[in-house]
C-alpha positions as CSV (number, residue, x, y, z in Angstrom):
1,X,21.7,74.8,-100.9
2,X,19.1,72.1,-100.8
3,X,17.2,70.7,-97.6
4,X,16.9,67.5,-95.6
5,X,13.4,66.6,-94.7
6,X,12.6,65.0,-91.6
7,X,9.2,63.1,-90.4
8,X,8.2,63.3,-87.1
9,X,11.8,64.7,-85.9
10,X,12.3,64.3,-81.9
11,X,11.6,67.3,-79.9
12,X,14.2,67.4,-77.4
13,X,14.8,70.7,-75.8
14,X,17.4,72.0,-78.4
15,X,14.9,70.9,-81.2
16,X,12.3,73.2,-79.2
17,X,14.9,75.6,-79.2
18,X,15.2,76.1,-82.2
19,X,11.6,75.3,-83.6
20,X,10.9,79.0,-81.2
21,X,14.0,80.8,-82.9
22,X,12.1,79.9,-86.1
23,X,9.1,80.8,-85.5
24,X,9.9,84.0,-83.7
25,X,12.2,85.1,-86.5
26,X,9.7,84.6,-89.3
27,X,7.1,86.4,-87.2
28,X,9.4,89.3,-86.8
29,X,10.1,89.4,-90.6
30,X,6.5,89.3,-90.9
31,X,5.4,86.3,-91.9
32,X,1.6,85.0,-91.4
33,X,2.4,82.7,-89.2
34,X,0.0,83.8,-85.8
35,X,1.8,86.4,-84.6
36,X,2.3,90.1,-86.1
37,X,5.4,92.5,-85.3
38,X,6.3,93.4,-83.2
39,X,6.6,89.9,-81.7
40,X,6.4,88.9,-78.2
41,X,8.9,86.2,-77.3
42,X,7.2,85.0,-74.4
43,X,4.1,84.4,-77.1
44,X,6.0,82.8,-79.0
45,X,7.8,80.6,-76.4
46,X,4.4,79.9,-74.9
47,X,3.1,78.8,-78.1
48,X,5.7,76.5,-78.7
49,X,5.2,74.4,-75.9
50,X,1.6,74.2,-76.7
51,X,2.4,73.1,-80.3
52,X,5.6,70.2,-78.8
53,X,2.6,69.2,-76.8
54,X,0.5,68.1,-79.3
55,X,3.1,66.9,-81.4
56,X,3.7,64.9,-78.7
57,X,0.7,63.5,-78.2
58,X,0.7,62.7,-81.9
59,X,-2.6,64.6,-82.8
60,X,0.1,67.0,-85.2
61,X,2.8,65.4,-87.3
62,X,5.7,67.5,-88.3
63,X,7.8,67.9,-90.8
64,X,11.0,69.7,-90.6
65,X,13.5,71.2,-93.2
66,X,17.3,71.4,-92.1
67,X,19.6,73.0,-94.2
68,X,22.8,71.0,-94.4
69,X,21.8,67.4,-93.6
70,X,19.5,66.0,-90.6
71,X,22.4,67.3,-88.0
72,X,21.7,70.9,-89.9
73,X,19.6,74.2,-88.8
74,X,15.9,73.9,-89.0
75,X,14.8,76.4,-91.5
76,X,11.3,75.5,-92.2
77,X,8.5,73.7,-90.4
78,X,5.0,72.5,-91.8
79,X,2.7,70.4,-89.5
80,X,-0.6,68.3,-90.2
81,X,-3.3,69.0,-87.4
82,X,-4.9,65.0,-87.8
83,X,-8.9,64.6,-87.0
84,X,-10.2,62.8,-84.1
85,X,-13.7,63.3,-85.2
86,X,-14.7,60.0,-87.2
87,X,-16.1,62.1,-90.0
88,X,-12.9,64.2,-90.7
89,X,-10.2,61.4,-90.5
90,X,-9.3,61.3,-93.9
91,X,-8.1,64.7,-94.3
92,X,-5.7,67.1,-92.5
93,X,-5.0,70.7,-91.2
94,X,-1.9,72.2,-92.7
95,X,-0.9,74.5,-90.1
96,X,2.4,76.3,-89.6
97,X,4.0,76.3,-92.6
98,X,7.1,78.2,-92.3
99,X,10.4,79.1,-94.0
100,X,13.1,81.0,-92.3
101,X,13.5,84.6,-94.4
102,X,17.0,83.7,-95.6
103,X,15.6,81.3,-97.2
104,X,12.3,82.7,-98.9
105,X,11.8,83.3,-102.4
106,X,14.8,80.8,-103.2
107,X,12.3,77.9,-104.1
108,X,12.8,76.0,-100.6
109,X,8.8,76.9,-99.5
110,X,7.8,74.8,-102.6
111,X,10.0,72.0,-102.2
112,X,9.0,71.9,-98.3
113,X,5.1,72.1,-99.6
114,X,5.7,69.0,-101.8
115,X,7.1,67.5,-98.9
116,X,4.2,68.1,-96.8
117,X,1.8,66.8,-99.6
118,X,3.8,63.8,-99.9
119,X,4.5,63.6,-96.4
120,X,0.0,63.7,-96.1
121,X,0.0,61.1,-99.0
122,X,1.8,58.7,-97.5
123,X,-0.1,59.1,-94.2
124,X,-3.5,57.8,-96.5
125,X,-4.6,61.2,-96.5
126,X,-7.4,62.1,-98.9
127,X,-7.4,65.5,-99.2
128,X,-5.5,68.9,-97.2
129,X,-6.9,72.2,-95.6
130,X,-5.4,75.0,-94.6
131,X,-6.3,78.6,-94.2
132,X,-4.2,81.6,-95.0
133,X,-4.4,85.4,-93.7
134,X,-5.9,87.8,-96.7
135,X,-3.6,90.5,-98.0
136,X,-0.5,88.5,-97.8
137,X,-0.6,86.7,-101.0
138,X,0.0,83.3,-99.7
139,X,-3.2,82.3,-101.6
140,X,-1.4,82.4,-104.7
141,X,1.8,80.0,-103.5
142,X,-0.6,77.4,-102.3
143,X,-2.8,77.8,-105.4
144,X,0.8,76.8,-107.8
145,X,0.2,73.5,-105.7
146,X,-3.2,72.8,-106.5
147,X,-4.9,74.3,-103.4
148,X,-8.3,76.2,-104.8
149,X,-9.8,78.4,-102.3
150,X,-13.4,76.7,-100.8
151,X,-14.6,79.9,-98.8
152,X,-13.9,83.3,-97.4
153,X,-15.2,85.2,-93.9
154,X,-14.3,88.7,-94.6
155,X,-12.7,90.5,-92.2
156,X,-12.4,87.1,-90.3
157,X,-9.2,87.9,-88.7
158,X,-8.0,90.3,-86.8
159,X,-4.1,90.9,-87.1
160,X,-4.0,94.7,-85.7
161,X,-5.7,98.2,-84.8
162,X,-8.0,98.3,-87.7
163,X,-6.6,95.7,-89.7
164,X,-8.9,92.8,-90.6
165,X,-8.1,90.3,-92.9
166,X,-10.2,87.7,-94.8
167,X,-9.9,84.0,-93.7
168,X,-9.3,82.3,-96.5
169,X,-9.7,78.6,-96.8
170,X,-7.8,76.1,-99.0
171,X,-8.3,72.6,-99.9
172,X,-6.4,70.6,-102.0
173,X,-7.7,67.0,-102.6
174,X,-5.1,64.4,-103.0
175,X,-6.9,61.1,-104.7
């Protein structure tokens, strides 16, 4: 199976749709995507509109995958948070980074990261940041794409009763 890539794909109602579906089933199966099972759909939903919002505005771009052409189901997400501040403009957020759990371990997350990278590069990004929930592993995926870890807040997030997790920020510079 391979993927279509999409820049900036229109969010019409059945693109939010299915953006939610997404998102709620790879929070359900657990990945560290904001929420934690089990998963409030409302949450979800709520946070979906927030997140079309400010694609919309264009202060996020996305990038979707679709499995079996543009027309396909989106399987995987990744979105760059832009800057507004002056200082910060040449570099970008990497935030929801997603890959539906049929899908996981087959080698699509990497091709949808290289994606994103170029997808950054051709944006005349600099450099990428992104932070990832301690405990999960994640660290190491982004690291096999050249993000090194720049700093830590233990116990920076908290994901459950008496379950904090480091913060762990990446950066990956891309000149």
């Amino acid at each position: 199976m391979t993927l279509t890539f999409l820049r900036d794909p229109r969010l019409t109602p059945e693109a939010r749709e299915e953006f939610f579906r997404l998102w709620f089933e790879v929070s359900e199966a657990g990945g560290a995507v904001g929420f934690v099972p089990p998963v409030d759909p409302g949450a979800v939903r709520s946070a979906t509109a927030r997140v079309a919002e400010v694609v919309g505005s264009g202060e996020q771009r996305m990038l979707g995958a679709y499995e079996g052409g543009a027309d396909g189901r989106l399987v995987g997400t990744a979105f760059l948070r832009l800057n507004s501040d002056f200082k910060m403009r040449h570099w970008a957020m990497v935030v929801l980074v997603m890959m539906h759990p049929s899908h996981q371990g087959t080698g699509m997350g990497g091709a949808l990261l290289t994606e994103t990278i170029a997808f950054a590069r051709s944006l005349g990004l600099e450099a990428l940041r992104l932070e990832v929930r301690g405990g999960e592993g994640t660290e190491d995926f982004y690291a096999r794409y050249g993000f090194k870890e720049a700093g830590r807040v233990p116990g920076g997030l908290r994901v459950g009763e008496g379950d904090d997790r480091d913060d762990i920020l990446m950066w990956l510079p891309l000149t």
